[in-house]
N, C-alpha and C positions, 0 to 999 in steps of 0.2 A: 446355496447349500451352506452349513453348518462347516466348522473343520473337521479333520477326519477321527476327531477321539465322539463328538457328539453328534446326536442321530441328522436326519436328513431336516432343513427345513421342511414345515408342514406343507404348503404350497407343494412342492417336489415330490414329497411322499405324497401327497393327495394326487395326482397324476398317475406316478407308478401304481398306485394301489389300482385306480383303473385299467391300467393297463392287466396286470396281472388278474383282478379281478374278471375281466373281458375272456381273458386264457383257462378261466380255471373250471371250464369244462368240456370234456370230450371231443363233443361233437364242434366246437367252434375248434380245436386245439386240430382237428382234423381238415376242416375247412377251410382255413389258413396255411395248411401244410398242401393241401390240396390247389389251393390258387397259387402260390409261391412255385409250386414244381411245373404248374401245367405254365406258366410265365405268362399266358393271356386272361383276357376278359372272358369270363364263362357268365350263365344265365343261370338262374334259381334250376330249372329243368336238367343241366347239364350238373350240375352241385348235386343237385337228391340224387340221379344217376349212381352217382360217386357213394356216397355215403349213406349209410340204414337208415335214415329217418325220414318223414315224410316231409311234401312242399312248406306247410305254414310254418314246421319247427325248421329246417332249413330259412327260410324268412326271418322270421324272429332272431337266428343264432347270425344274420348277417347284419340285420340292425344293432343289434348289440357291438357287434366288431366294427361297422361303419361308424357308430355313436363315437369310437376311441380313434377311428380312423387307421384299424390295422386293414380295413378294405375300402376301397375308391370305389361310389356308383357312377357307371356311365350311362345316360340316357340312350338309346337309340331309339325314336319311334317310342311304340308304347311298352317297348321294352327295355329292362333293366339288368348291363350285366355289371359282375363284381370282378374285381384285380385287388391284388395285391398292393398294398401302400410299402414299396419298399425302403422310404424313409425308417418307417415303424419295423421293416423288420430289422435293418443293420442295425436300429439304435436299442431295441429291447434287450440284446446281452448287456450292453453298455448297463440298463439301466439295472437290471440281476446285479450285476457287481458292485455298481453304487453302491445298492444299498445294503448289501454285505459288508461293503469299506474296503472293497480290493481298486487298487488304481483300473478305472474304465480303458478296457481299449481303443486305438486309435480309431476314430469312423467318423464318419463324413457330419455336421450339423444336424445336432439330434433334436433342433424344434421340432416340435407337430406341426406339420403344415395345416395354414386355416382352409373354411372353406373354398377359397376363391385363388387356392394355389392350383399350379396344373401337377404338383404329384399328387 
């Protein structure tokens, strides 16, 4: 990162911008708030349940959030559920205030974990 009078390195900002970008619509902004609260691994079926829209745009709006890795897929069998990546959730305020230029608060190692981490 840049110091704090000039903007974010490009790199960092290219990150957050997915990150934000990933949020910046409803039905994902609910399906994140939805896996976060219920704390477990839910299934595409038990998601559409929850939320108005149908199976394929429920699919589509979790690829989108897995692509950034605000949700973890677990295989089981031939089935695929989704959790919360709660690395990605302590560190997204962080990253809001970055890029405002407010001092980030304290939170735990805000890499993204790759794929072949276990959060």
């Amino acid at each position: 990162m840049k110091n704090e009078k000039g903007p974010l390195d490009r790199p960092t900002a290219t990150e957050y911008a997915t990150w934000f970008k990933a949020l910046a619509d409803p039905t994902r902004v609910q399906i994140v708030s939805l896996l976060a609260r219920q704390g477990r691994p839910m299934n595409v079926g038990e998601i559409v349940d929850q939320v108005d829209v149908g199976q394929s745009t429920v699919s589509n709006h979790l690829k989108v959030l897995a692509e950034v890795r605000f949700v973890l897929v677990e295989r089981r069998g031939t089935a695929s559920f989704y959790r919360i990546n709660d690395v990605c959730v302590d560190c997204f305020p962080s990253a809001a205030d970055i890029v405002m230029g407010r001092p980030a608060p304290a939170t735990p190692d805000c890499a993204v974990p790759t794929e072949g981490d276990s959060q």
